[in-house]
MIVOTOR-498271 format. One line per 4 residues: for each residue x, y, z of C-alpha. Coordinates in steps of 0.02 Angstrom, whole numbers. Example, Ala and Ser with C-alpha at 12.3 -4.5 7.8 and 13.67 -1.06 7.14 Angstrom:
615:-225:390  684:-53:357 .
***
This chain:
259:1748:-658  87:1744:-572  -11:1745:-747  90:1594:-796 .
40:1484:-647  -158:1486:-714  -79:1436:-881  9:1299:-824 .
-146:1210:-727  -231:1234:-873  -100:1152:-981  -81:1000:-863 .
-266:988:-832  -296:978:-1026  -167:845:-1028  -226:718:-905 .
-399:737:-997  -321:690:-1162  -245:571:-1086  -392:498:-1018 .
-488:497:-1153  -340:410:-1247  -353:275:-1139  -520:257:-1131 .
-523:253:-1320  -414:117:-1319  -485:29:-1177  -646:18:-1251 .
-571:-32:-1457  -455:-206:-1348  -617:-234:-1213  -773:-212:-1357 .
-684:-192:-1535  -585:-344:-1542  -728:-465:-1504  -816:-364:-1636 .
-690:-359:-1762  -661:-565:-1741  -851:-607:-1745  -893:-505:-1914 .
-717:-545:-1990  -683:-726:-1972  -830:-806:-1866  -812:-955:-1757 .
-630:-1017:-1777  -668:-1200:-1682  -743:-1357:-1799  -940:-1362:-1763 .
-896:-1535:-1711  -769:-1641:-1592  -650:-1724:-1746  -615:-1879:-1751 .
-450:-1968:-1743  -471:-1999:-1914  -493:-1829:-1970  -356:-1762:-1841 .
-238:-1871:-1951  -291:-1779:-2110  -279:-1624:-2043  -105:-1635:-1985 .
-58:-1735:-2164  -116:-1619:-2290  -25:-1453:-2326  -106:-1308:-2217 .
-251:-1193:-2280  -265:-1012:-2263  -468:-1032:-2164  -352:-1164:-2053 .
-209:-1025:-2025  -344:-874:-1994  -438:-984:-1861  -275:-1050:-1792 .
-218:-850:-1748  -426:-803:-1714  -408:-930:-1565  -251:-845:-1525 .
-346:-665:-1535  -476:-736:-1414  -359:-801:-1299  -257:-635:-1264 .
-403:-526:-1269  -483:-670:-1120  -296:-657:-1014  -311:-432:-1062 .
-499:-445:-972  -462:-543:-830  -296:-422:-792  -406:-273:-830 .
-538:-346:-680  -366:-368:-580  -302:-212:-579  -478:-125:-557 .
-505:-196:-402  -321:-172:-350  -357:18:-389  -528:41:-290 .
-422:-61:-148  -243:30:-166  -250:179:-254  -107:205:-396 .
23:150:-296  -44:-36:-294  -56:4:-500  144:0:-488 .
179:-170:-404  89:-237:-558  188:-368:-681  200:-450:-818 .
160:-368:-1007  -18:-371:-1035  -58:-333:-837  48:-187:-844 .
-32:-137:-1003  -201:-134:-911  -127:-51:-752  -56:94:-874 .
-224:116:-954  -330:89:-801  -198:211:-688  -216:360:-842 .
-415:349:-819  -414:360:-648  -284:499:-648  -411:582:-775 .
-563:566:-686  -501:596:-511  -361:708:-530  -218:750:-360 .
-352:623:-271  -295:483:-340  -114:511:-254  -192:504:-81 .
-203:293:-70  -104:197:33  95:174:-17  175:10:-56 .
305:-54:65  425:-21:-59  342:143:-94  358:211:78 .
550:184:92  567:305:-82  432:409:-70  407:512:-217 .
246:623:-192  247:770:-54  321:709:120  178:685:250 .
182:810:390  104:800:565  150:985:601  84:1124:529 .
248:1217:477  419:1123:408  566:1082:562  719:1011:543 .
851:989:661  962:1139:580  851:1308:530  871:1345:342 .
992:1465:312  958:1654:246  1065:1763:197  1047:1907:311 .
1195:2050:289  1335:2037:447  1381:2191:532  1575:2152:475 .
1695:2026:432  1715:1884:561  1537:1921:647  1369:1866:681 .
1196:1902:706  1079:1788:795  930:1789:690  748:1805:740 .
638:1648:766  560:1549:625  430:1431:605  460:1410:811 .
648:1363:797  745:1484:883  929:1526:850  1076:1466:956 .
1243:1458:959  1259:1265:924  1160:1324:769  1281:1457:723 .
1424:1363:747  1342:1250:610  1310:1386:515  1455:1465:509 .
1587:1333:545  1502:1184:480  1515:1103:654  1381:1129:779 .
1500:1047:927  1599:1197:891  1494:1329:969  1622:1333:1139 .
1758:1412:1025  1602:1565:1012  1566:1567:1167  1738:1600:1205 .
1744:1749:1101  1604:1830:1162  1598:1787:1354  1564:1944:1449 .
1519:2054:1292  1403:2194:1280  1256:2169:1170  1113:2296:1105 .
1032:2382:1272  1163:2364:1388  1175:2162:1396  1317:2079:1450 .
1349:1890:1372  1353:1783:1532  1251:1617:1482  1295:1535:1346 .
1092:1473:1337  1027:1640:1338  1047:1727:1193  948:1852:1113 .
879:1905:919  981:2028:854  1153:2009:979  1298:2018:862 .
1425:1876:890  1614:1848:844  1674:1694:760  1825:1610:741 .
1912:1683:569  2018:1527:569  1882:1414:551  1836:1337:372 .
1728:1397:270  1552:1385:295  1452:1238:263  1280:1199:191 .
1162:1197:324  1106:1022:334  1037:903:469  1134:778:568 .
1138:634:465  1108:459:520  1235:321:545  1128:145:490 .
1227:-12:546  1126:-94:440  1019:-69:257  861:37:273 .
706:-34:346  570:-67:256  431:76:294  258:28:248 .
158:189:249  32:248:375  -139:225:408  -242:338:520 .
-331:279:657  -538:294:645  -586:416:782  -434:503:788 .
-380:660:694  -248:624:575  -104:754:513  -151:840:349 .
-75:768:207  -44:576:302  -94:438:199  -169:265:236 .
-39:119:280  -46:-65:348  28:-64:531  206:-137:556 .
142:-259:650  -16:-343:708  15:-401:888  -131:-495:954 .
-76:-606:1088  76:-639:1184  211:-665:1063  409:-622:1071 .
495:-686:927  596:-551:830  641:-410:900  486:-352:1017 .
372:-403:1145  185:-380:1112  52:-443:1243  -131:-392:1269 .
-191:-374:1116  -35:-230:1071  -71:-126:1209  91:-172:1283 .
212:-187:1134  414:-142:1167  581:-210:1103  663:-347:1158 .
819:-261:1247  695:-161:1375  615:-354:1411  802:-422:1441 .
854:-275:1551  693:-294:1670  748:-498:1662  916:-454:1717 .
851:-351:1849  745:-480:1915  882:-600:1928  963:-463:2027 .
810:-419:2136  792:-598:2152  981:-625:2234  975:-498:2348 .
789:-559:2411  867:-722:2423  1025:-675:2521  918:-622:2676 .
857:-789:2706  894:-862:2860  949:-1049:2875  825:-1155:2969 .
672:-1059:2964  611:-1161:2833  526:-1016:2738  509:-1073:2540 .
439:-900:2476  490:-789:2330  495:-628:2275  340:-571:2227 .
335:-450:2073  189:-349:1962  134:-468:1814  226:-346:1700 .
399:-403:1735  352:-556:1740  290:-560:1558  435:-477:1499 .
540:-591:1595  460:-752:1516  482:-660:1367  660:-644:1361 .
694:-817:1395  592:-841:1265  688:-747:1135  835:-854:1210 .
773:-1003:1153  682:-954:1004  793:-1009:886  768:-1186:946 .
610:-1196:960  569:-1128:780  704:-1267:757  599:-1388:816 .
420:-1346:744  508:-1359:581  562:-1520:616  412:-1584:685 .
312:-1513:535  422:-1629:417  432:-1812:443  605:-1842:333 .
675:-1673:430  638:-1759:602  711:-1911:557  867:-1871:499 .
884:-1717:620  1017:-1596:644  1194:-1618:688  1230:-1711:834 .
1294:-1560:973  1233:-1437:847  1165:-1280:938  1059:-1145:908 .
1131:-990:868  1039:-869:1002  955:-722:963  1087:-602:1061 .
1238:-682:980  1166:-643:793  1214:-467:712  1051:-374:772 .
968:-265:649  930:-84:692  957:81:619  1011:229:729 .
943:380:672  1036:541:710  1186:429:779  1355:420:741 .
1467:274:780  1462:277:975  1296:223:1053  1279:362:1202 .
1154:350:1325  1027:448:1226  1016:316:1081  848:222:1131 .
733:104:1030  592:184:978  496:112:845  484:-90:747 .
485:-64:547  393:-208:470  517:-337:368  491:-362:196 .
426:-535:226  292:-479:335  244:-323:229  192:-444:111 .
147:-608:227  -9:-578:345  53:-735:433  212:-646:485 .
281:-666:632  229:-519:745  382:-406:813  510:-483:663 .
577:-325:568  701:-178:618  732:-97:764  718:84:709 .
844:191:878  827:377:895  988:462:952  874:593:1044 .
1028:726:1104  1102:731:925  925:768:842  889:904:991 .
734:822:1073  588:709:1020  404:761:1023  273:660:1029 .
80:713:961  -63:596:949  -180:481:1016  -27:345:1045 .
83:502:1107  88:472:1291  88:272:1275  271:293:1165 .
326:408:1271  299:304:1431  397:149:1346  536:284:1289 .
548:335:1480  576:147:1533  685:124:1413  793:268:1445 .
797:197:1618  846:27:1573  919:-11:1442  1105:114:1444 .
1260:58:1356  1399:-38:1456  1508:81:1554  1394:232:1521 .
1299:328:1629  1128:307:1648  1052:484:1628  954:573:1753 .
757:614:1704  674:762:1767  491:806:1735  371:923:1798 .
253:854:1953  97:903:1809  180:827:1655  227:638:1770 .
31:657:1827  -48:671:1648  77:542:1598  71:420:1714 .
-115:438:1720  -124:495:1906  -238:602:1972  -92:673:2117 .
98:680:2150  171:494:2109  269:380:2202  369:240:2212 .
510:318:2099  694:270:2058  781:380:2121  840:422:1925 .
666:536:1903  691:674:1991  519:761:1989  523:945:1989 .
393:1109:2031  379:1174:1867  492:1174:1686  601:1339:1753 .
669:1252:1880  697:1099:1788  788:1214:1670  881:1279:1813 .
940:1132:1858  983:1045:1693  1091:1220:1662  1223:1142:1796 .
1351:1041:1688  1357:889:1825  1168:860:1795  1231:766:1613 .
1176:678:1528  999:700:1565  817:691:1483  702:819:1512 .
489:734:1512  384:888:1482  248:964:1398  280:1096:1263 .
350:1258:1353  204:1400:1333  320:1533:1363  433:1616:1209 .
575:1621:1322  550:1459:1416  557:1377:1236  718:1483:1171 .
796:1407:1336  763:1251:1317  800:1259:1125  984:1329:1189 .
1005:1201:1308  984:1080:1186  1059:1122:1035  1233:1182:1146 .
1228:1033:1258  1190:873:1168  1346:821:1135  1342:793:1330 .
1205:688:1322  1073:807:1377  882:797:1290  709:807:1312 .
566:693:1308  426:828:1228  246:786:1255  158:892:1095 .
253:954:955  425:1017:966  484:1082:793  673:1149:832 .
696:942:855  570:791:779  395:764:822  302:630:771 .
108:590:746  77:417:848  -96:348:798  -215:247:930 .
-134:104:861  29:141:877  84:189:717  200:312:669 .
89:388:547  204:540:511  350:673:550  403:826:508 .
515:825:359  703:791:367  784:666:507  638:603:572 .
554:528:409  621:348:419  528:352:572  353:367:449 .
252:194:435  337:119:599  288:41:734  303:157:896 .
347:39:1059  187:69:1174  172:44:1350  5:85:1454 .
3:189:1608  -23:37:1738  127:-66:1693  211:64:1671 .
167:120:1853  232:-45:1898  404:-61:1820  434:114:1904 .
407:59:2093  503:-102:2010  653:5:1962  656:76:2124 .
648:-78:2236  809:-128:2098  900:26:2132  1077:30:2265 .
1036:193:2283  861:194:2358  877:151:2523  689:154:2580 .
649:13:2485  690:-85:2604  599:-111:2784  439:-210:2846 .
369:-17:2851  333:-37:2666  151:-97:2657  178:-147:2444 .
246:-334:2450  336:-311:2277  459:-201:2371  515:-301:2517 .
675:-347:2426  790:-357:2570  680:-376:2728  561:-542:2719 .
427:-540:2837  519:-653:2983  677:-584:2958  660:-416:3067 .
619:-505:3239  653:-440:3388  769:-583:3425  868:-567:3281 .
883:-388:3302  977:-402:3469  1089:-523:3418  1130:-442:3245 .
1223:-309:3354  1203:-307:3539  1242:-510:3559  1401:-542:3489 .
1419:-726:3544  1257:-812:3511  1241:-858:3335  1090:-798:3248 .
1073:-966:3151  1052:-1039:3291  907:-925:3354  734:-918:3315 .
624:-1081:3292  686:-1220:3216  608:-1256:3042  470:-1396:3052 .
482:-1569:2998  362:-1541:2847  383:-1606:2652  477:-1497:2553 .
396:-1431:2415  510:-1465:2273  519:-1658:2325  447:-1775:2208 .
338:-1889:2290  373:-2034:2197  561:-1998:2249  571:-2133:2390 .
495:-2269:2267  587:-2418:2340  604:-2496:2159  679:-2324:2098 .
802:-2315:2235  833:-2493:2230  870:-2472:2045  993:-2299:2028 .
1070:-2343:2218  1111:-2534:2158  1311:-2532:2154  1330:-2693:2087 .
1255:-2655:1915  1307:-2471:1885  1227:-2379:1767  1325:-2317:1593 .
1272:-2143:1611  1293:-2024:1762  1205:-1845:1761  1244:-1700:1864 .
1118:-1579:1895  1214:-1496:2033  1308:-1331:1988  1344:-1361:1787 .
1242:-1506:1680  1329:-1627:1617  1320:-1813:1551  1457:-1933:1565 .
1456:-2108:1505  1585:-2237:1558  1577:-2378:1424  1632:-2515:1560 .
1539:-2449:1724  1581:-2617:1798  1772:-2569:1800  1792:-2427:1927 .
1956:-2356:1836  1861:-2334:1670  1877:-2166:1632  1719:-2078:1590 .
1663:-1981:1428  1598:-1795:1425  1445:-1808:1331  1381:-1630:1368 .
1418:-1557:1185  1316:-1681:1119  1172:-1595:1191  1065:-1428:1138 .
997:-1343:1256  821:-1390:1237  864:-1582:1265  966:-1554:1392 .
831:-1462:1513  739:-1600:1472  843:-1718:1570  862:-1575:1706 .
691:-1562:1725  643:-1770:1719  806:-1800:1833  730:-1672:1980 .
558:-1784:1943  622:-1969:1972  433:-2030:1997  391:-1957:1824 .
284:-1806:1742  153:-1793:1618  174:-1729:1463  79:-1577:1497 .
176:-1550:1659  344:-1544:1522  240:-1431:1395  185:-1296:1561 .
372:-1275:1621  479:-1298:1466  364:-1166:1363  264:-1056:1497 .
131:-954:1413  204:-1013:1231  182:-1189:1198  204:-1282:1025 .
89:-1292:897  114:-1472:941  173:-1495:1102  157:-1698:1085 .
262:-1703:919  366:-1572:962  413:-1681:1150  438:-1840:1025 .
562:-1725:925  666:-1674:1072  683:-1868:1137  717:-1889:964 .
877:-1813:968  931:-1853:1150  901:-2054:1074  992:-2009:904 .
1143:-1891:1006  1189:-2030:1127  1170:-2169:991  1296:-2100:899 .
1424:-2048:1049  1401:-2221:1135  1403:-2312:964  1227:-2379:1009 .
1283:-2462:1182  1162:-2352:1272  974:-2396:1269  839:-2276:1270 .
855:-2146:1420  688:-2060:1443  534:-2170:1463  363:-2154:1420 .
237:-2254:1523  67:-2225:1526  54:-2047:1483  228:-2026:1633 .
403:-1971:1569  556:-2025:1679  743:-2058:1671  774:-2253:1665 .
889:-2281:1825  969:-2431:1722  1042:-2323:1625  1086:-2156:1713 .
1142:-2114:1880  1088:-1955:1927  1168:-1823:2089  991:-1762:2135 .
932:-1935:2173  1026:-1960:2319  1013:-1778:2375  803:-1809:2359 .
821:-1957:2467  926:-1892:2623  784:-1748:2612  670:-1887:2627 .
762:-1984:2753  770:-1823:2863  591:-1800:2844  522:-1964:2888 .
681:-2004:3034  591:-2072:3201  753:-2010:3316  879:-1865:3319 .
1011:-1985:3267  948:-2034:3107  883:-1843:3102  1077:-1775:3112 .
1132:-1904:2998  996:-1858:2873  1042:-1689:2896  1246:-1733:2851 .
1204:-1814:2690  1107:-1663:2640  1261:-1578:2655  1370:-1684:2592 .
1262:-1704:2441  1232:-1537:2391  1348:-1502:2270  1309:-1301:2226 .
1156:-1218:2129  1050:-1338:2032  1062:-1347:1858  1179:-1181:1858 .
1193:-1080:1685  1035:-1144:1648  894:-1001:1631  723:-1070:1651 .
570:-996:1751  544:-1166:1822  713:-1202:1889  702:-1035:1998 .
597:-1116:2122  690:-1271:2125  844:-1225:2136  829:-1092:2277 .
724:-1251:2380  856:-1352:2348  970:-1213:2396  862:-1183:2568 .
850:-1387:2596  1055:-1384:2627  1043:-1208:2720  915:-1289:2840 .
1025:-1438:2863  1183:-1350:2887  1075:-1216:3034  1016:-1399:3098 .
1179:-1464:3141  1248:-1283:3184  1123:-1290:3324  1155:-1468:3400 .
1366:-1449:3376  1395:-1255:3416  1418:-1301:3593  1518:-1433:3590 .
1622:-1426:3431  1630:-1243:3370  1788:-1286:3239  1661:-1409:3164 .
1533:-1269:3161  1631:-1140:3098  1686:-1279:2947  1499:-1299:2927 .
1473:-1107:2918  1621:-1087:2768  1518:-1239:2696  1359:-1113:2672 .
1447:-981:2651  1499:-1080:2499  1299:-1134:2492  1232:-931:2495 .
1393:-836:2449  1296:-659:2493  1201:-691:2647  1273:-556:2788 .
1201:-669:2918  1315:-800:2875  1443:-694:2890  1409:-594:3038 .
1423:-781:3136  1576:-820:3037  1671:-694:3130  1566:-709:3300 .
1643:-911:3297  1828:-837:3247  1818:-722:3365  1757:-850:3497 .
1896:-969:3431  2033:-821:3437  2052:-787:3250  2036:-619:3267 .
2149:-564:3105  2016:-679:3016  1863:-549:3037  1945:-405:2936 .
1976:-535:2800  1775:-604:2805  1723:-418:2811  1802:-378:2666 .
1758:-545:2576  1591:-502:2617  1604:-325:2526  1681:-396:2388 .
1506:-525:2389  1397:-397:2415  1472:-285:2253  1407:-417:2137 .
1242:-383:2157  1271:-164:2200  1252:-188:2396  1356:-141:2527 .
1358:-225:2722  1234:-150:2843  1280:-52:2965  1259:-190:3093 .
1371:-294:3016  1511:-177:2995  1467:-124:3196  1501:-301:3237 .
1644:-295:3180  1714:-164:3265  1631:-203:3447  1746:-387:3400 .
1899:-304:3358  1862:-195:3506  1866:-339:3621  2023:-414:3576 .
2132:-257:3560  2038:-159:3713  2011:1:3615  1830:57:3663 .
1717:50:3529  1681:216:3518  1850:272:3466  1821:152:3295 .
1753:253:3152  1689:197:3001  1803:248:2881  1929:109:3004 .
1797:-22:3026  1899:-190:2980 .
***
């Protein structure tokens, strides 16, 4: 056997040279013989002159001539050997640029003739080095060569099996380590019963047994080479050790192959590739979010869960507001979640807006436009593409996006739109752990970690990280102990006691972040812990190589550049999600200001502004401390200072234009179309607005959404905003390629929507004067308006009479949260100004009726309670006022509204509140306070 194997590289070598020198042969008889061959043979085929029509004529007349036939196919001759040349010069530089696989994309019959010849030569002359270019896209999703490694010895999820003898029938033997993979009894099962979940039914069995030197069997994740096991001699016969396979929802992706990066040490055997993507600026179309030139680049659904838990974070901050301080602040949060917020409502609308560039780019598109009412489908309503790796049909919380493979389209487009391809998910417990080697290691793992935390199924769990103090530090890139946590990380001493404490069955499911273990039987632990617990959802986050699982090679770039063979090869040629250590940093302490179950994240004690969630900075007064708990009668709306008579911020101030007010206030022409911006949007057009019984038209349908925060937007501006003003809050950070065409468009198809509903009764509704857009009050009537101008009316009022009557029509014209179900970054600000404008008012007339009329205040109070449905302060003087009006059966019923309130956004009442309560209740039944407990408070 060994003499043969000199023999047969002899044989092939021999071979490829004849082969070569075949084709060079016949390369050099088509390139130099042909020309030869036609010059000494038959000579210049064309006339020595230009004919004339005359002789044209004759030619074509008289019957043909052999010399006309022979120069007729000699001009042929010269015109295939020119087209052979020009492919041969092709696919030359193709091969000095590609390698042999860019040989194989080539078509057509006289190309592929040259790409045969040209790819023998080279496979002559350079031998196995010619196999080392990059792959094609296509390529890469079939490889056919060896499979690229980033370890040095082959892992797969299951160890191959050997036969090794059994001691007897219905037994055994856990086998020695190999290639770092250690045995366990999830592995046995597999082996033995063909189902790894099986391994209970062993442990069973063998519970309490003795083993070689004395042993007794008492943890199922410490077992040792050479213990002889019992298995089930029911079970079926034994299946072919293979690894888990992987459930796609969806065709393959298309893998482009890797490319080192320069500077950093590639895996032997890894071949160049084109990234999956090319992020360069701040872009979120497809399915990922890519910002800073690709240092931060991560999927879409970790960008919409940080959005969703800003809208959250946002509530809560807003539900400690009082009424009448007058304070129009926000939230303040790291630039991070910002970004990914923007960029989710981004990916909302992108649809649309792609919509619209293509219209905008053709004339005879934008004129006849899309459907009227016709809406974009969003991106979350689509069938999403991803590929779960390791999966099976459920999605448990260890299923996480980990990686973007390039589409087809932009494999072969440059122009591509960054982040468009598919979402490659790792199901990390049923593949036993991923590790992560590399120059990109750390940054995928930190966007794995956030994801993990973020982004778990509906009704699932989220799991529970632990890491090592030293393994958070290194990846974090702190130089001692972090902070600012959710409380999900639990950070531990060491990896043993990790171990410890992920060996408790209540700590599932769970994700271990650690270096490689450096001890034999640390690592056989862990390996056990794994293999017999992932069904549970427990796995581990490996920073270096872990072979028993998959470990992947990220390059500086972020490319998966390769795995280990088996379940982790789709993974070759992606794109890794990549997040650096300082946002990262910050979307940890943003987690934890987020999370119910941190309770110091709260407090004026915490110096870091981006975690005073639930305490703004006037809010913990001494004043309003005593009469939070110790004052039950005085209301705490009422206290404090009142807010000053300054402009509101959100106030246009062109909004008391007398000609505008004259003109959308003037009942005796009414306008045709009324909009209300208060709580839902919608249009309504009356075609007789003269008659007061006409009934009036829903015309909200008619509307995308694009268009219709458009009119939102112009309708809280009555004076009128530039064009750029439009541009900055309708696409923040991602305007048009045309932002004045693409603005034209969008009136466009307001003008053609309400043409056709109104059957052209209905001039034009937005108005364009000198370089201003505004609503035309002739023709729409809009809510806001007259909202805007008892704002104004209450600023400018010279007595407290016109003040309190100001102050009523606030009220009374506030009709719920502006522009609501309508997600814009813009509209945040407005609408919770808005929101504070009718708080103020109502805290204004609580303070000058209280006193005399506390039935009218307590109506006033339900009113903002109504207003700011999860403020506690309203409710705490809800029940002072029914206690103070005797309705004491009425507090237990506000308490418990309030719970049910403060449930929507995962808070509970304060302590104070629920204390006022009781000291109430106390007072009207005479049972001291102290004999209330809190399991009995009201």
């Amino acid at each position: 056997m060994l003499g043969r194997e000199p023999l047969a590289l002899t044989t092939r070598l021999l071979g490829r040279v004849t082969r070569g020198l075949l084709a060079a042969v016949l390369l050099a008889a088509l390139v130099t013989g042909l020309p030869w061959a036609l010059i000494h043979g038959v000579g210049w085929p064309l006339p020595d002159h230009l004919p004339s029509l005359d002789e044209i004529g004759t030619a074509l007349m008289t019957p043909m001539s052999a010399r006309f036939l022979l120069d007729a196919l000699a001009c042929l001759a010269w015109l295939l050997w020119l087209v052979f040349v020009l492919d041969l010069a092709a696919c030359s530089v193709d091969a000095a640029r590609g390698g042999l696989p860019a040989l194989k994309r080539q078509t057509g019959l006289v190309r592929r003739v040259a790409a045969v010849l040209v790819g023998a030569l080279l496979v002559a002359v350079l031998g196995r080095t010619a196999t080392a270019a990059p792959l094609t896209p296509a390529d890469a999703a079939r490889p056919t060569g060896p499979a690229l490694v980033a370890v040095t010895a082959p892992a797969s999820t299951v160890p191959v099996t050997r036969q090794q003898p059994r001691v007897e029938a219905g037994t055994e033997r856990v086998r020695p380590p190999a290639n770092g993979v250690h045995d366990s009894l999830w592995r046995i099962a597999q082996r033995c019963l063909g189902d790894g979940d099986r391994w209970p039914e062993i442990w069973a069995l063998n519970q309490g047994s003795a083993q070689p030197g004395g042993r007794i069997l008492v943890n199922p994740n410490l077992i040792h080479p050479g213990d002889t096991l019992r298995v089930p001699t029911t079970s079926p016969p034994p299946a072919p050790a293979t690894p888990p396979e992987s459930a796609p929802v969806s065709p393959a992706p298309d893998i482009v192959s890797p490319a080192p990066t320069p500077g950093a040490p590639a895996p032997s055997g890894a071949a160049a590739a084109k990234p999956a993507t090319d992020p360069t600026g701040d872009r979120s179309a497809g399915d990922a979010v890519a910002w800073g030139g690709g240092e931060t680049f991560v999927s879409l659904g970790l960008a919409a869960a940080v959005s969703a838990l800003l809208v959250l974070a946002r509530r809560r901050y807003h539900a400690h507001y009082r009424p009448g301080s007058g304070r129009r602040d926000d939230l303040a949060v790291a630039p991070v979640v910002y970004q990914l917020h923007l960029a989710h409502l981004r990916a909302q609308r992108h649809e649309e807006d792609l919509d619209l560039n293509t219209e905008t780019d053709d004339p005879a598109t934008r004129e006849q436009g899309p459907e009227p009412g016709g809406e974009s489908v969003p991106r979350e309503a689509r069938a999403s593409r991803v590929r779960v790796i390791g999966g099976g049909p459920a999605t448990p919380p260890s299923v996480v996006d980990i990686a973007l493979a390039a589409s087809r389209r932009a494999a072969r487009d440059d122009t591509a739109t960054p982040g468009e391809g598919t979402r490659i998910a790792l199901d990390l417990a049923r593949v036993h752990g991923l590790g992560v080697v590399g120059p990109g290691g750390y940054a995928a793992a930190r966007a794995l970690l956030l994801t993990l935390l973020t982004t778990a199924p509906e009704n699932a769990p989220a799991p529970s990280v632990y890491v090592p103090a030293a393994d958070l530090a290194r990846l974090l890139g702190v130089p001692g102990p972090s902070t600012g946590l959710p409380a999900a990380i639990t950070v531990v001493a060491d990896l043993d006691t990790a171990l410890t404490d992920l060996d408790a069955p209540a700590r599932r499911p769970a994700v271990l972040v650690t270096a490689p273990p450096g001890e034999h039987d640390q690592h056989a632990r862990l390996q056990h812990l794994l293999d017999n617990h992932g069904q549970h959802g427990l796995t581990a986050l490996v920073l270096g190589q872990w072979r028993a699982g998959v470990t992947a090679y990220v390059t500086a770039g972020g490319t998966i550049s390769a795995t280990d063979p088996g379940v982790g090869e789709p993974l070759r040629g992606t794109r890794a999600f990549t997040l650096p250590e300082t946002a990262t940093r910050d979307l940890l302490a943003f987690l934890r200001t987020v999370d119910p179950r941190d309770n110091t994240a709260s407090g004026a004690a915490d110096s870091d502004p981006r975690r005073q969630l639930t305490a703004p900075p006037d809010e913990t007064s001494p004043v309003l401390q005593q009469n939070s708990g110790s004052d039950p009668q005085r209301l705490e709306i009422t206290a404090g200072t009142p807010a000053p008579e300054s402009p509101a911020a959100h106030v246009d101030e062109h909004c008391d234009d007398p000609r505008l007010r004259a003109a959308h206030r003037d009942e005796l022409t009414p306008a045709p179309l009324a909009l209300t911006v208060f709580g839902t949007p919608a249009l309504h057009w009356c075609a007789e607005p003269a008659r007061a019984d006409t009934e009036r038209r829903d015309l909200s349908g008619e509307l995308s959404s694009r268009p219709l925060e458009l009119l939102v937007f112009l309708a809280v501006h009555p004076g009128g905003v530039s064009r750029d003003a439009i541009v900055d809050a309708l696409w923040p950070n991602d305007p048009p390629r045309n932002p004045a065409s693409v603005l034209r468009t969008v009136r466009s198809r307001i003008r053609r929507a309400l043409g056709i509903a109104t059957r052209g009764t209905v001039g034009d509704l937005v108005l364009a004067e000198h370089g201003q857009y505004r609503l035309d009050p002739a023709v729409v009537e809009v809510d806001y308006w007259s909202f805007a101008d008892a704002v104004t009316r209450r600023r400018t009022a010279g007595t407290a009479e016109r003040r309190i009557e100001a102050y009523e029509a606030i009220v009374a014209h506030y009709g719920g949260a502006l522009a609501e179900g309508l997600d814009s970054d813009w509209l945040t600000a407005a609408r919770e100004a808005t929101r504070r404008d009718a708080l103020d008012a109502v805290a204004a007339l609580a303070r000058s009726r209280v006193e005399a009329d506390p039935d009218y205040t307590l109506d006033l109070l339900e009113t903002a309670r109504a207003f700011d449905p999860h403020n506690e302060l309203i409710y705490r003087d809800i029940m002072r006022l029914q206690h103070t009006l005797g309705r004491h059966d009425a507090i237990s019923r506000t308490l418990d509204l309030l719970r049910t309130r403060l449930a929507e956004i995962d808070t509970t009442p304060t302590a104070d509140t629920v204390d006022l309560a009781q000291r109430l209740r106390a007072r009207d039944t005479g049972i001291p306070v102290e004999d209330f407990s809190r399991s009995t408070a009201p």
